[in-house]
C-alpha angles and dihedrals in degrees: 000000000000120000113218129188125206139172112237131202106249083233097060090038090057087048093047085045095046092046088048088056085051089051110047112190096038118101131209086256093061099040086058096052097050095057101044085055090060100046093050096046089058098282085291105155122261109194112220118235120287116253112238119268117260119248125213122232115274104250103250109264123266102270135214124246094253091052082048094061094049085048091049090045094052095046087057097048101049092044081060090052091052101046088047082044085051101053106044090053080057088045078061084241120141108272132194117238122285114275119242114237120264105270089247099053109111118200107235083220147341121307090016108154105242091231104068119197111260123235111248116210125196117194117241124243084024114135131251116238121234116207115245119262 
């Protein structure tokens, strides 16, 4: 395959580079060839290649009880290390990045934060304590 070299308007290559952002996938190289290919054919179209089709992500697979619990465990887990995350950026403290949820939490609806409240449970009949004098 030839390798050719060639000057460009900044004009035309702002156009090539912002076509190349629509088109992800096609390269300059490509670009070029197909219209060259069109320009030497008459200026009869050549349709460029197809992108592949995007695939959604497979559904997790059904799990086990056992697998339930882990994933319950880490949910748990990471929501405690955002809300401590949380309040020490409003502490004005320096805080890590956000986490990103784990891949099987699924929002409730729209607009829902990543990090749900978590439900907090007191045992019945327990004392209360009493600070030391």
């Amino acid at each position: 395959m030839a390798k050719i070299s060639a000057s460009l308007p900044d004009e035309l290559k702002a156009r090539l580079d912002a076509y190349i952002k629509d088109h992800p996938g096609t390269g300059v190289s490509e670009v070029v060839q197909t219209a060259l290919e069109q320009f030497l054919s008459g200026g009869a179209p050549v349709q460029p290649p197809a992108p592949p089709p995007v695939t959604p992500p497979a559904p997790p697979p059904p799990t086990s009880n056992l697998d339930q619990v882990a994933r319950d465990y880490v949910l748990n887990l990471a929501i405690h290390v955002e809300n401590m995350r949380m309040a020490m950026a409003s502490a004005g403290l320096w805080a890590p990045p956000p986490l990103v949820p784990p891949p099987w939490w699924q929002f409730r609806e729209a607009g829902e934060p990543w990090a749900p409240k978590l439900k907090m449970e007191r045992k019945t009949g327990g004392k209360k304590k009493t600070p030391l004098e």
